[in-house]
C-alpha positions as CSV (number, residue, x, y, z in Angstrom):
1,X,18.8,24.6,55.3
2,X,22.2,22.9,53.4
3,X,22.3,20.5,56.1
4,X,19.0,19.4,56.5
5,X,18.9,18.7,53.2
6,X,22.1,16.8,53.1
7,X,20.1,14.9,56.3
8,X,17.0,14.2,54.3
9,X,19.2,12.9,51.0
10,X,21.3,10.5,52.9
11,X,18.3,9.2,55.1
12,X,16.7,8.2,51.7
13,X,19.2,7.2,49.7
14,X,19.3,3.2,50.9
15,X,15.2,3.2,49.9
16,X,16.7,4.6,46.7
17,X,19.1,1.7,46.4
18,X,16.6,-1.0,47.8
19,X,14.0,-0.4,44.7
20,X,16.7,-2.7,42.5
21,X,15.0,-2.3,39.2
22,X,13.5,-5.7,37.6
23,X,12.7,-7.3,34.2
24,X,10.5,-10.4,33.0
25,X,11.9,-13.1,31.2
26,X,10.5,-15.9,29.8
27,X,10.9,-19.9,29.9
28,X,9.9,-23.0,28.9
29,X,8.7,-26.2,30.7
30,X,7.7,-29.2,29.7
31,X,3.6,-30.2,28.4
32,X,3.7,-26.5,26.6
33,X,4.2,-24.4,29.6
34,X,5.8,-21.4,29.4
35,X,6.9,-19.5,32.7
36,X,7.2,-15.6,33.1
37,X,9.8,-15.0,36.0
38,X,10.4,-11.4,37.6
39,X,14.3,-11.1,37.8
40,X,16.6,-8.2,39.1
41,X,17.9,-6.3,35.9
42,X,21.5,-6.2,37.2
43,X,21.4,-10.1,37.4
44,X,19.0,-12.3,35.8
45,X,19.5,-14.8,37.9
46,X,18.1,-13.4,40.9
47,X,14.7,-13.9,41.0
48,X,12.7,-11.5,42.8
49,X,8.8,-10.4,42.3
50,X,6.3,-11.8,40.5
51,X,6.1,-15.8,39.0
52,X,4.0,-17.1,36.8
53,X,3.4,-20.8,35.0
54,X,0.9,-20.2,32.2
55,X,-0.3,-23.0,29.6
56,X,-1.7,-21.3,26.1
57,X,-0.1,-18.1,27.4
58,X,-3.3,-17.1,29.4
59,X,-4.0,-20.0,31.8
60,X,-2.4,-20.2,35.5
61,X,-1.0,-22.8,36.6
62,X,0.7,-21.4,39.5
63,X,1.6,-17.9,40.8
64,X,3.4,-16.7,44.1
65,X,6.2,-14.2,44.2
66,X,10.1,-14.7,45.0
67,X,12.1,-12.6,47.5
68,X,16.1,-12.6,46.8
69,X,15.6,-15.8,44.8
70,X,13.5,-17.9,47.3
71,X,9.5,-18.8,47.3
72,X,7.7,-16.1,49.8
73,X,4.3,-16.0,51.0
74,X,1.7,-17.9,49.4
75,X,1.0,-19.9,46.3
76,X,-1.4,-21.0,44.1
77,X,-1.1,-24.1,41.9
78,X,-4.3,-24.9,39.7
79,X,-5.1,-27.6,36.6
80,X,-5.1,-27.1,33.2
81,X,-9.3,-26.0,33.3
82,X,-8.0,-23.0,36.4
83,X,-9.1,-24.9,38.9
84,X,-7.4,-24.1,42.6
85,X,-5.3,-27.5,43.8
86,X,-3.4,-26.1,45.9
87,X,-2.2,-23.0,48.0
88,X,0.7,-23.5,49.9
89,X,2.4,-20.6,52.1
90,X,6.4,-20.9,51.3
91,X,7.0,-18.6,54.8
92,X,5.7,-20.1,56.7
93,X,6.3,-23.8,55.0
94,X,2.6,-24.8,55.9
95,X,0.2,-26.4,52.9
96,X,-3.0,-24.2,53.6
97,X,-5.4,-25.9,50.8
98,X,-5.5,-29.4,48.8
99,X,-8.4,-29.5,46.6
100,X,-10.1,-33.3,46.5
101,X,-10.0,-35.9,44.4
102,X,-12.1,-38.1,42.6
103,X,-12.4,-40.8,40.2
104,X,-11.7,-38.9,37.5
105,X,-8.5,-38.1,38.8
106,X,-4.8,-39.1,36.3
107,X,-3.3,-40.2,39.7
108,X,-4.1,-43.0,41.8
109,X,-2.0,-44.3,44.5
110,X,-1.7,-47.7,46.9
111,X,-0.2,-47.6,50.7
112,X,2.3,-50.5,51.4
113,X,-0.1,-52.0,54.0
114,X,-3.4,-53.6,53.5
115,X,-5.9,-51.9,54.5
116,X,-9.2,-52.6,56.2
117,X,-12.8,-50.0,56.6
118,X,-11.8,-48.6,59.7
119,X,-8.2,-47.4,58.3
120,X,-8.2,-44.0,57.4
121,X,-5.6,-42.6,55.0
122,X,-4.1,-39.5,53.2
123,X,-2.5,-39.4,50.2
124,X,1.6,-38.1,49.3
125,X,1.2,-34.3,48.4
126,X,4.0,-32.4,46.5
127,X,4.4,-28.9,46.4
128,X,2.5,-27.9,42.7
129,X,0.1,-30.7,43.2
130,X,-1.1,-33.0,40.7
131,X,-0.3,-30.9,37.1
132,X,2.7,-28.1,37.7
133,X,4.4,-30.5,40.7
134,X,5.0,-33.3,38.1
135,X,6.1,-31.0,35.3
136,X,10.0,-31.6,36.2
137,X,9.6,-35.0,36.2
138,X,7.9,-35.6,32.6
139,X,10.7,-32.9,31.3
140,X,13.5,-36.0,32.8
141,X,12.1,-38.3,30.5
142,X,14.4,-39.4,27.1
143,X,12.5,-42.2,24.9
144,X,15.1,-44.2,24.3
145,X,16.7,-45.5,20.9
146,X,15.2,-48.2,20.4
147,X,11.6,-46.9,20.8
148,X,11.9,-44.7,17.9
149,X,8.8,-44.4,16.6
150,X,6.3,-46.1,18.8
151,X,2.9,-45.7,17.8
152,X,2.0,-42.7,20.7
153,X,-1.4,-43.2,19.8
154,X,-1.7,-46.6,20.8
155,X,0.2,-47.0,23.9
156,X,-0.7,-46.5,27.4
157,X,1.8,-44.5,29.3
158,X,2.1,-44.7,33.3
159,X,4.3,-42.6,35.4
160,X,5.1,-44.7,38.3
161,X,6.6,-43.1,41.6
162,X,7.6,-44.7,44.7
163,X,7.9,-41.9,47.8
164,X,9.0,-42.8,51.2
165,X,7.4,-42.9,54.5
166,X,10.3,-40.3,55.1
167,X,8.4,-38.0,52.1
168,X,11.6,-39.2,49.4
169,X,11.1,-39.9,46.3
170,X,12.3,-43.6,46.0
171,X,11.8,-44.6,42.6
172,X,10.6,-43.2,39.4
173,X,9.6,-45.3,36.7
174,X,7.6,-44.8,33.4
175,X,5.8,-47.7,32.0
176,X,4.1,-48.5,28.3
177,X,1.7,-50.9,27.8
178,X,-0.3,-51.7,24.3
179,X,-3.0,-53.8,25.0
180,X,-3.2,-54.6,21.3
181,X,0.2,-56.7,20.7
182,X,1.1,-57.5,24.5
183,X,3.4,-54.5,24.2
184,X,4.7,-54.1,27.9
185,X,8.3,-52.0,28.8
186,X,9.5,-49.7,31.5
187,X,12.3,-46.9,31.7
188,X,13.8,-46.3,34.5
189,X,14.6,-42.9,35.3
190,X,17.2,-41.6,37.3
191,X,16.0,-39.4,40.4
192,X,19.8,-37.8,41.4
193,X,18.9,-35.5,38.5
194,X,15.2,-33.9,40.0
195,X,16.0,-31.3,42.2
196,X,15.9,-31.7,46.2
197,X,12.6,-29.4,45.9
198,X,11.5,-31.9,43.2
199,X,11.9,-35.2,45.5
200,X,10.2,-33.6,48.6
201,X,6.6,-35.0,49.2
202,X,4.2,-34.8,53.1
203,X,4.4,-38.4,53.3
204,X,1.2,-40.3,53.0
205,X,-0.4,-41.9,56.2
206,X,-2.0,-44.8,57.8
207,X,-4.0,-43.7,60.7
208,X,-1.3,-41.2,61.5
209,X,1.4,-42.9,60.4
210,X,3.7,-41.7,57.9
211,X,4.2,-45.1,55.1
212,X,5.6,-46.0,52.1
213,X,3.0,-45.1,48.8
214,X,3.2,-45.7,45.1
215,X,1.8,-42.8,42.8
216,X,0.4,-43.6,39.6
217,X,0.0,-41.1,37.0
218,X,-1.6,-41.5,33.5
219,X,0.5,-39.3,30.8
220,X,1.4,-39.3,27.1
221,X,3.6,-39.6,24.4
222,X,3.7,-36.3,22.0
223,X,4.2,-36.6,18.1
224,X,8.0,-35.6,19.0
225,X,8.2,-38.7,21.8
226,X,8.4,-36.4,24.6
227,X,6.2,-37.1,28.0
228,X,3.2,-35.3,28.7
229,X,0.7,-35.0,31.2
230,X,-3.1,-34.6,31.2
C-alpha cells in the first residue's frame, strides 16, 4: 500500500506544480482605459489567464486570455457603446469577424490608386479594430511646447496613418486645423517607438491586390492636452 501511494503522489505532483497560482493587476491606457491583466503570482510579468480592457470600469473593450505571456484563442474587441468589431483567433492567427462600417464611422480611408465602379476594395484592419487597436498610438502623442494651451474646444484633430501595401505602418501623423483663424499644424510622430504588434495591419486591397492606404481618424484634445479618441 506504501508504494502505491508513493506511485499515485509522484504521478500527480507535476499537475500540482502546473496550477502556478495567479493574481490580477491593474493598468492604465490611454482615452480612460483601464486594463485588468491575469499574471503568475511568482512573476508579474508573466501574463497568463484572463485579459480584460474596460472603459468606466464596466465596459469591454476587448477580452481574450494569455497563455505563458502570448495571445491564445480568440478575441473580442468592441466600441465604446459594446458593440462587437472584431473577433480575432490569436492561435490560429486568422481574423474570424470585422463588423461594417458606415458613414458614421471616426475613420475614413483613401487607396493610392484611382478608383473606378467596377473596383472593388477592402479596407487596412488592425488587430483591436477601430477604438482598442489605436489606443497605443493616441498614448505616443506629446503636445508640444509651443501648443500650450490651444483652445481643445475649438480645434479639429486628425490622426493621420499611412500603412503599406506590405501591412507597415508608414507614417503617422496628427494634424490640427481651426477653421475659425486658418489655424493649420501637424506633428509628426515617431513610429520606431509603437510596438511591432502595434505597426502590423492585413493590408488593404484593390481587386485583390494588396496597396498602399491612408487612415484617417477623427480624435481629441483633453483638458490636460493629451489625445483621445471617440
Amino acid at each position: 500500500m506504501k508504494h502505491i501511494f508513493i506511485y499515485l503522489f509522484a504521478f500527480s505532483l507535476p499537475l500540482f506544480c502546473s496550477a502556478q497560482e495567479t493574481v490580477v493587476i491593474k493598468s492604465k491606457l490611454p482615452s480612460g482605459v483601464k486594463e485588468r491583466i491575469t499574471v503568475l503570482k511568482s512573476d508579474n510579468s508573466i501574463r497568463e489567464g484572463l485579459y480584460q480592457a474596460l472603459i468606466d470600469n464596466k465596459t469591454a473593450l476587448a477580452i481574450g486570455r494569455y497563455s505563458n505571456n502570448k495571445k491564445t484563442g480568440y478575441w473580442n474587441f468592441y466600441d465604446t457603446a459594446n458593440h462587437l468589431l472584431q473577433r480575432y483567433n490569436y492561435t490560429t492567427q486568422t481574423l474570424t469577424y470585422e463588423a461594417p462600417e458606415d458613414s458614421t464611422s471616426n475613420c475614413k480611408y483613401i487607396v493610392d490608386k484611382l478608383l473606378t465602379d467596377t473596383d472593388h476594395t477592402t479596407k487596412p484592419v488592425i488587430i483591436g479594430d477601430r477604438f482598442y487597436g489605436f489606443l497605443n498610438y493616441a498614448g505616443l502623442f506629446r503636445l508640444p511646447k509651443d501648443m500650450q494651451g490651444i483652445d481643445n474646444e475649438a480645434v479639429i484633430v486628425t490622426m493621420e496613418l499611412l500603412v503599406s501595401p506590405g501591412g507597415r505602418l508608414a507614417d503617422y501623423v496628427v494634424h490640427f486645423r481651426a477653421p475659425v483663424n486658418n489655424y493649420d499644424r501637424k506633428v509628426r510622430l515617431n513610429i520606431d517607438l509603437l510596438s511591432e504588434e502595434d505597426k502590423t495591419f492585413i493590408p488593404a486591397t484593390v481587386n485583390g491586390q494588396p496597396i498602399a492606404c491612408q487612415i484617417f481618424i477623427r480624435c481629441f484634445l483633453d483638458v490636460r492636452g493629451e489625445l483621445n479618441l471617440y
